[in-house]
C-alpha positions in Angstrom: 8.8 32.3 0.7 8.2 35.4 -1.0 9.3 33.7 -4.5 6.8 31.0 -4.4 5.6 31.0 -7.6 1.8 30.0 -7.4 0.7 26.8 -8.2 -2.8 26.6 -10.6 -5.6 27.6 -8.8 -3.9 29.3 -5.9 -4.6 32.8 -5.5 -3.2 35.7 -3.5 -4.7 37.4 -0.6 -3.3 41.2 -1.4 -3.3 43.2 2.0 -6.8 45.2 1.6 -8.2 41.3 2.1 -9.7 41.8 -1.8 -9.3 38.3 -3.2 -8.4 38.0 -6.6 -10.7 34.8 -8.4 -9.4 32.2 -9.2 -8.7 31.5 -12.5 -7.9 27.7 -12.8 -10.5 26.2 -10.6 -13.1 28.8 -12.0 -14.9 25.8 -13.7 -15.6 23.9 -10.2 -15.3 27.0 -8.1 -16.8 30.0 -10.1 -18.9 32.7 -8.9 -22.8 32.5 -8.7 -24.8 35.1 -8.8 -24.6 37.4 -5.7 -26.5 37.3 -2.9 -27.7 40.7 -1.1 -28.3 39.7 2.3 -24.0 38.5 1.9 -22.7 41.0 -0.1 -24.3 43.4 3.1 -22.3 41.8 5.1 -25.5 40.3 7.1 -24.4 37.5 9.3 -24.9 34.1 7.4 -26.3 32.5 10.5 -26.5 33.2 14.5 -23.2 32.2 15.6 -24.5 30.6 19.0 -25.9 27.9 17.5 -22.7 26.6 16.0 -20.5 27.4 19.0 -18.2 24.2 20.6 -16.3 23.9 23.6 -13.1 25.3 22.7 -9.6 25.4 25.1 -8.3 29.2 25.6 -5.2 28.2 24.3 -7.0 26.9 21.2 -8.8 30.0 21.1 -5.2 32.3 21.3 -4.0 30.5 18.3 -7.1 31.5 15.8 -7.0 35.1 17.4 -3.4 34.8 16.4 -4.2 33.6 12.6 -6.9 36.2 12.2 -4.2 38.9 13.1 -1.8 37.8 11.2 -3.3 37.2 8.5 -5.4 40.1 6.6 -8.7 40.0 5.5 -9.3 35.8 6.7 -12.0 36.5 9.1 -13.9 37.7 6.2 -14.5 34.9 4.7 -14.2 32.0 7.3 -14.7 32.3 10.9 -12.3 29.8 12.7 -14.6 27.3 14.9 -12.0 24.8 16.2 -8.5 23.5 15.5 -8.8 19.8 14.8 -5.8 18.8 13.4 -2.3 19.3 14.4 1.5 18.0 12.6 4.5 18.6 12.1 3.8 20.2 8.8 0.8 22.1 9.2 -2.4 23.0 11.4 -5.7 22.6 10.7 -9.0 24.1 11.6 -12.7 23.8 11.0 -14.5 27.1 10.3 -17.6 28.2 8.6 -17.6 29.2 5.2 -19.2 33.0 5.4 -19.8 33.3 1.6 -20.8 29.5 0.4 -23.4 30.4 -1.5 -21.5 32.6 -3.5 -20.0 29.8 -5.9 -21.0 26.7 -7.4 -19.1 23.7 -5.2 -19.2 20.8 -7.4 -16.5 19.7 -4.7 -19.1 19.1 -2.1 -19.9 15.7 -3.0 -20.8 14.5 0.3 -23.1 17.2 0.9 -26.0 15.7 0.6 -25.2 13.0 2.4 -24.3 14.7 5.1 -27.4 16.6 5.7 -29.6 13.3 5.5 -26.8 11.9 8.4 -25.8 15.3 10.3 -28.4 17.5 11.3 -27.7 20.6 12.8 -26.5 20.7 16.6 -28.6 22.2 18.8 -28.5 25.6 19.7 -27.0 26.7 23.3 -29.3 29.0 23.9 -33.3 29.1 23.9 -35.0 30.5 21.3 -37.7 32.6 22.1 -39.4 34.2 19.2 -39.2 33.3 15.7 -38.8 30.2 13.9 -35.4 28.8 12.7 -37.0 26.9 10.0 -35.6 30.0 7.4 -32.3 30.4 8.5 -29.3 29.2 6.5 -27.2 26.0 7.2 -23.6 26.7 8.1 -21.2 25.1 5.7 -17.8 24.2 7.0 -14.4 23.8 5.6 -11.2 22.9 6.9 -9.0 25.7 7.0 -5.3 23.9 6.4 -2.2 26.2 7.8 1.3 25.2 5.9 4.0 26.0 8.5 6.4 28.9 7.5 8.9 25.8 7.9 8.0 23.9 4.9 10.0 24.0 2.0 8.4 26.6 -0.8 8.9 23.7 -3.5 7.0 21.1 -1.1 4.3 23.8 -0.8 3.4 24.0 -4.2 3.5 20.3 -5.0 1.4 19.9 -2.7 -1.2 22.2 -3.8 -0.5 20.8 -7.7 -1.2 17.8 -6.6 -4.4 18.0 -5.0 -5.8 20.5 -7.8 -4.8 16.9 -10.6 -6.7 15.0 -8.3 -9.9 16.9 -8.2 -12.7 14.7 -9.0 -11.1 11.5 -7.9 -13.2 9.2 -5.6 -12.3 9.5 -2.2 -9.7 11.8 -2.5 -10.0 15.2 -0.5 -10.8 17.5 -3.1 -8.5 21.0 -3.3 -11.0 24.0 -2.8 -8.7 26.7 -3.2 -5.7 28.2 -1.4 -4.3 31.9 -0.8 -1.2 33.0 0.8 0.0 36.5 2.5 3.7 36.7 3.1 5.0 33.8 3.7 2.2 31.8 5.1 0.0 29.9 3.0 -3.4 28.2 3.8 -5.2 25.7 1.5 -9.3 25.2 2.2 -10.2 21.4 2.1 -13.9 20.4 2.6 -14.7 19.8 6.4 -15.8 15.6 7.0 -17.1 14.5 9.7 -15.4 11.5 10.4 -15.0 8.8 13.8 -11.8 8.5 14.8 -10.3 5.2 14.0 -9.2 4.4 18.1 -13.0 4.0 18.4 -13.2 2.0 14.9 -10.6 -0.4 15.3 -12.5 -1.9 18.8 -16.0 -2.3 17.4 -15.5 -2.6 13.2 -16.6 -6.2 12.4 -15.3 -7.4 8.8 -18.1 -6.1 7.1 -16.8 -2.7 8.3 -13.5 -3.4 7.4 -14.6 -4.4 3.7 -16.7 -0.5 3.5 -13.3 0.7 4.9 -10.7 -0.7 2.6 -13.2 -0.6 -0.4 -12.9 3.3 0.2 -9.1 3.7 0.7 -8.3 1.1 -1.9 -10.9 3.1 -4.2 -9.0 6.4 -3.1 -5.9 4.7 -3.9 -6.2 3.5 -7.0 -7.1 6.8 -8.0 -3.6 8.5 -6.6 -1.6 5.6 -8.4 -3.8 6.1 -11.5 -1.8 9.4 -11.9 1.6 8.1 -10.7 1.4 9.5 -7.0 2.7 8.0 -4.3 1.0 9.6 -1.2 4.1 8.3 1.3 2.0 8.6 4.8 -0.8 6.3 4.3 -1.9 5.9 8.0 -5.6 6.1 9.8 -5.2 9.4 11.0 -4.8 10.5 7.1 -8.0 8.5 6.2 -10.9 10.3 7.2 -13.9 7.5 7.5 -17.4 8.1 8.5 -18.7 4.8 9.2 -22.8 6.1 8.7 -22.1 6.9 5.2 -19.4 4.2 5.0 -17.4 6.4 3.0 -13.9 7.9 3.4 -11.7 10.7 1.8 -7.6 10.7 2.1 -5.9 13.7 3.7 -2.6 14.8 3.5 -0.3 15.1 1.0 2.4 17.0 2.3 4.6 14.2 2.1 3.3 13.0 -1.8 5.8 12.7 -5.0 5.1 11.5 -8.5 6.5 8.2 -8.8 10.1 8.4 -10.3 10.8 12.2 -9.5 13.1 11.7 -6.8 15.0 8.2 -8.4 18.8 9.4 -8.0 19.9 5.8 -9.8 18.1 2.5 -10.4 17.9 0.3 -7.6 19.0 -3.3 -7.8 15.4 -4.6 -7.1 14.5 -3.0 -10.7 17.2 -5.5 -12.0 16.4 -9.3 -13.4 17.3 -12.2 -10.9 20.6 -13.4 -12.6 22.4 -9.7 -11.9 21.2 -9.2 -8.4 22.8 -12.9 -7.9 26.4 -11.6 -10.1 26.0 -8.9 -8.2 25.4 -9.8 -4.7 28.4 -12.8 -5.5 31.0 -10.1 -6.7 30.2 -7.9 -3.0 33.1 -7.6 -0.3 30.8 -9.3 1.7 30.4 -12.4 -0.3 34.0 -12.8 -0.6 35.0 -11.8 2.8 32.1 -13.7 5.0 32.7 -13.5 8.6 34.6 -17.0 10.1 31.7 -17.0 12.6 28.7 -16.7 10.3 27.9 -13.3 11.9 30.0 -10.1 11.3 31.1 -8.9 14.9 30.1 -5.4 13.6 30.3 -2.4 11.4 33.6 -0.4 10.9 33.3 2.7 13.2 34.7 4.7 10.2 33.4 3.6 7.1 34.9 5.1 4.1 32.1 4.1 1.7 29.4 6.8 1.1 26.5 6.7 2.4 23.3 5.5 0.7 20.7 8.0 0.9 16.8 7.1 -0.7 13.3 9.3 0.2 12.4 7.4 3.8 9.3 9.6 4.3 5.9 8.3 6.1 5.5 7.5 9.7 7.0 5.0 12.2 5.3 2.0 11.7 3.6 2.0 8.0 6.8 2.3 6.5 7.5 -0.7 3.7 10.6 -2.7 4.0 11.8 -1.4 1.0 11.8 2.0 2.6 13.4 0.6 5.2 16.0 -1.0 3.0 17.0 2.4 1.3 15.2 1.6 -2.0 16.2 4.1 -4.4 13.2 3.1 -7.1 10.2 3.2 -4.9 6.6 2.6 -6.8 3.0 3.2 -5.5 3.4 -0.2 -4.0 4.9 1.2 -0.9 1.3 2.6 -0.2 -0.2 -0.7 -0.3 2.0 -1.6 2.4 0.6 0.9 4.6 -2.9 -0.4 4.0 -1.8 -3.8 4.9 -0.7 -2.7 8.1 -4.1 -0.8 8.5 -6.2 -4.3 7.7 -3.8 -6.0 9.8 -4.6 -3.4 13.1 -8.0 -4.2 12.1 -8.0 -7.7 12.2 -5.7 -7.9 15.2 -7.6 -5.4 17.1 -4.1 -3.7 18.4 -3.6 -0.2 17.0 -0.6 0.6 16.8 0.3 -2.8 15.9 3.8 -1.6 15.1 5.3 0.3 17.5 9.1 0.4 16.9 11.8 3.9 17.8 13.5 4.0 14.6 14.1 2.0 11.4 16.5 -0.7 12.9 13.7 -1.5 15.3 11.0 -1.5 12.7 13.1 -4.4 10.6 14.0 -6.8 14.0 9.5 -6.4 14.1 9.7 -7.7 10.6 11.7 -10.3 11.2 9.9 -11.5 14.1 7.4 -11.8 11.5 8.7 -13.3 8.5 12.2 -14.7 10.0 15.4 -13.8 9.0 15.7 -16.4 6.3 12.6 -13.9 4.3 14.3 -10.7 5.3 17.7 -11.8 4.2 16.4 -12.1 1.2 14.1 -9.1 0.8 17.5 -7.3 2.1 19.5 -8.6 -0.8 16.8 -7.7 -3.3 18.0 -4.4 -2.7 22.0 -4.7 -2.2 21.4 -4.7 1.2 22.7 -7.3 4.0 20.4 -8.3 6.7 22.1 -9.8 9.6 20.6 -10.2 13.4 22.4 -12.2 16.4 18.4 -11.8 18.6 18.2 -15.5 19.8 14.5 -15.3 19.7 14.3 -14.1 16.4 13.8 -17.8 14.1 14.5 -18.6 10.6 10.9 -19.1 9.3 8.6 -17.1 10.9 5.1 -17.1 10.9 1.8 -17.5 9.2 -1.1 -14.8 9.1 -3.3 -16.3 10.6 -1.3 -17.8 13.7 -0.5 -13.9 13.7 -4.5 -12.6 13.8 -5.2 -15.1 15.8 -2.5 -14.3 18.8 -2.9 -10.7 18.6 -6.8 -10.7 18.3 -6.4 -13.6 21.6 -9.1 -16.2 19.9 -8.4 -19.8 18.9 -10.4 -20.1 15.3 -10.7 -17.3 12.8 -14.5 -17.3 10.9 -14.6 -17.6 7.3 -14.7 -13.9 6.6 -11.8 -13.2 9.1 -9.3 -15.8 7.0 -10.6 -14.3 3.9 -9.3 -11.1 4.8 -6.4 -13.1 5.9 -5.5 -13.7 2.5 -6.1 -10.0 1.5 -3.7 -9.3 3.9 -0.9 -11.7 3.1 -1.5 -10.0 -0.5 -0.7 -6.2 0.9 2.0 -7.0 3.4 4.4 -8.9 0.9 8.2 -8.4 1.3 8.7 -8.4 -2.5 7.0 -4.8 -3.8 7.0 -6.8 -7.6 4.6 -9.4 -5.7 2.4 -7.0 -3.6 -1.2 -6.2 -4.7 -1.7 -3.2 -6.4 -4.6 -0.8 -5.7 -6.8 -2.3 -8.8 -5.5 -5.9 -8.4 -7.1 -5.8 -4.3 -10.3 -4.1 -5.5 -10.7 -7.4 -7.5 -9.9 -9.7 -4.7 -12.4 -12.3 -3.6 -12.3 -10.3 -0.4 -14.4 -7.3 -2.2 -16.1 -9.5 -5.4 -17.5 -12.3 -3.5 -17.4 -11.4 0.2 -18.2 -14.4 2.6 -20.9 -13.2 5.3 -19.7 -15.3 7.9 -19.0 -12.6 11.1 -19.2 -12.6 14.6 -18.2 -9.9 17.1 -14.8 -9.7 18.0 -15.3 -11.3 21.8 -11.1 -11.6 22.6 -9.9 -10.9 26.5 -6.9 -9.9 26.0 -5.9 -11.0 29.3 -7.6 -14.3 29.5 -5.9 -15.7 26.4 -2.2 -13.6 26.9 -1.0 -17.4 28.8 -2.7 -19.8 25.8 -1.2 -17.4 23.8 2.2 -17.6 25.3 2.0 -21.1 25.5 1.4 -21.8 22.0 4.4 -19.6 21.0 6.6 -21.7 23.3 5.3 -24.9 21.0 5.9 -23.1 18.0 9.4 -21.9 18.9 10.2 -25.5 19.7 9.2 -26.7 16.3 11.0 -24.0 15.1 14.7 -25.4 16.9 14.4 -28.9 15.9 13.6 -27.8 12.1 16.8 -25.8 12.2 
């Protein structure tokens, strides 16, 4: 860790805990003119009145930041710890010397303090009046674990410092490191969590909500990033504002920079047909139309492409070991996230691995589809699940099982359409960020919306029953 070469706009916290300015951000970061009652070290603001119910083993763990790392208590003091992966840690804490600098990156500042007043203060006050006392400004305190590669450190931080200024995008403060531990300060959001969203948002919310991710998004693939773990948890939306900033970009990669050799997607149709003709498989099908396996030692080598995101949001050509991945596997991620939405099930995918993630596809699309997204990619797609048809399913049948209603409204199949443009099996095919801005679902919204009033367990046996009808249909077509 020690040769981490430091990315623009990092700077290093030497052991005395004297910061050295940054030189890079110095335009959006830069020091104002100083203020006495700070530079005194006078407290910023009574502590008690920003005090929240914290766990002792919450508690340990900042004690255990502040000692390890020199000279951060200074400037921040810890709060909470509201974020926790297998990357990194994150906590709220006040920014002590805020109104040292300029911060152009508080966009949402203003905003904030017409929606967020101050909490009330635990204890009574009895003389005085708080009317001249200074606002506590937060930040979000991000801890990279010792664990993560050096290289995935810094592009990280490079990234977030080329997308400073993009909408919706969690703007890159600064970020210092001591030793081996590194720690990047992100504005602090208030946001709802999206397991209290996903219950009440009416499609009106969901157009605010997508119109800020896709926003945020179009921005990312603007500069040929693929963020890789688009997911609600990484979308920070606060529904009062009905805004949203995207978090996390730990697992991000400029498009092309890890393409070890073209896949066949990126070929034309007539030599993914040559080729697929010419395989072993073509040549050698199985007498029963099903292979009875795979060889237990299999002398070919292994095909290896980036698989990185989470369980569930993961686009079938990730899941296909696509060696040319675009920004499109991101749009996949937000289908999934409009289809939660609309199906009011979160998580709507909820498969162990990527073999279970692809038999949920097929469920979906049938395997007559997913043979054919398979081959797109030299890949073979075989199942022997008896329950698993050839066709599939539509959309809206789909919204309208998992959401336990029998019609959809206007606005509800609108978005159906939206959605059949994110979730498509061919990436070439699938929306882009700036082609689903212009969709009819966001230029000329229909206002027709009702409260979602679905009993789950009222309508599971109508449900059930229309399956039954369907997979009936499905038997005498075949």
């Amino acid at each position: 860790m020690s040769a981490l070469r430091a990315a623009p706009g990092v700077f290093e916290l030497q052991r005395s805990s004297s910061f050295q300015e940054p030189q890079a951000l110095q335009p959006q970061y830069t020091l104002a003119e100083e203020d006495d009652s700070v530079a005194q070290g006078a407290a910023p603001q009574e502590e008690s009145e920003f005090e929240e119910e914290v766990d002792e083993s919450v508690r340990e763990d900042m004690r255990k930041l502040e000692d390890t790392f020199p000279g951060i208590s200074d400037r921040f003091r810890l709060v909470n710890r509201i974020g926790e992966g297998t990357f990194s840690t994150v906590y709220k804490a006040e920014d002590l010397h805020y109104d040292h600098y300029q911060n152009d990156w508080d966009i949402f500042d203003k905003a904030q303090q017409d929606t967020y007043d101050s909490p009330p203060s635990k204890r009574r006050r009895v003389q005085g009046d708080s009317s001249g006392r200074k606002k506590a400004r937060f930040v979000a305190l991000k801890k990279i674990y010792v664990t993560s590669s050096p290289l995935r450190i810094q592009n990280e931080l490079e990234l977030l410092h080329d997308l400073r200024g993009c909408g919706s995008v969690c703007p890159l403060i600064t970020a210092f490191r001591y030793q081996d531990q590194v720690v990047a300060v992100l504005p602090y959001f208030p946001h709802t969590d999206f397991r209290i969203q996903y219950r009440t948002f009416m499609v009106a919310d969901m157009r605010h909500y997508l119109r800020s991710l896709m926003t945020a998004l179009n921005s990312v693939h603007e500069h040929d990033i693929l963020h890789r773990d688009i997911k609600p948890t990484n979308f920070l939306y606060n529904p009062d504002l009905k805004e949203g900033v995207l978090v996390d970009f730990g697992l991000a990669e400029r498009q092309g920079s890890e393409y070890t050799s073209p896949c066949l997607c990126t070929h034309q149709n007539y030599v993914r047909r040559s080729r697929i003709l010419s395989s072993y498989y073509s040549k050698n099908p199985p007498s029963s139309g099903l292979s009875a396996g795979y060889p237990q030692k299999d002398s070919r080598p292994s095909r290896r492409a980036n698989r990185a995101g989470t369980r569930g949001f993961r686009a079938p050509e990730v899941l296909f070991k696509c060696t040319s991945q675009t920004t499109k596997i991101d749009m996949w991620s937000v289908g999934v996230i409009l289809l939660t939405l609309l199906g009011r099930r979160f998580p709507f995918f909820n498969s162990a691995d990527d073999i279970d993630a692809m038999i949920e596809m097929s469920s979906i699309f049938g395997t007559r589809r997913m043979k054919t997204a398979g081959a797109m990619h030299g890949q073979i797609f075989e199942t022997n699940i008896p329950t698993i048809g050839e066709k599939g399913y539509s959309w809206e049948k789909l919204v309208k099982w998992s959401s336990c209603v029998e019609d959809l409204t206007e606005s509800e199949e609108q978005a159906t359409r939206l959605l059949s443009g994110l979730m498509e099996l061919d990436p070439s095919k699938r929306l882009s960020a700036a082609e689903a801005l212009q969709h009819e679902f966001f230029t000329n919204p229909i206002h027709h919306d009702v409260e979602w009033g679905g009993n789950p367990e009222e309508s599971a046996d109508s449900a059930e029953e229309d399956e039954g009808e369907d997979e009936a249909d499905e038997v005498a077509m075949l």
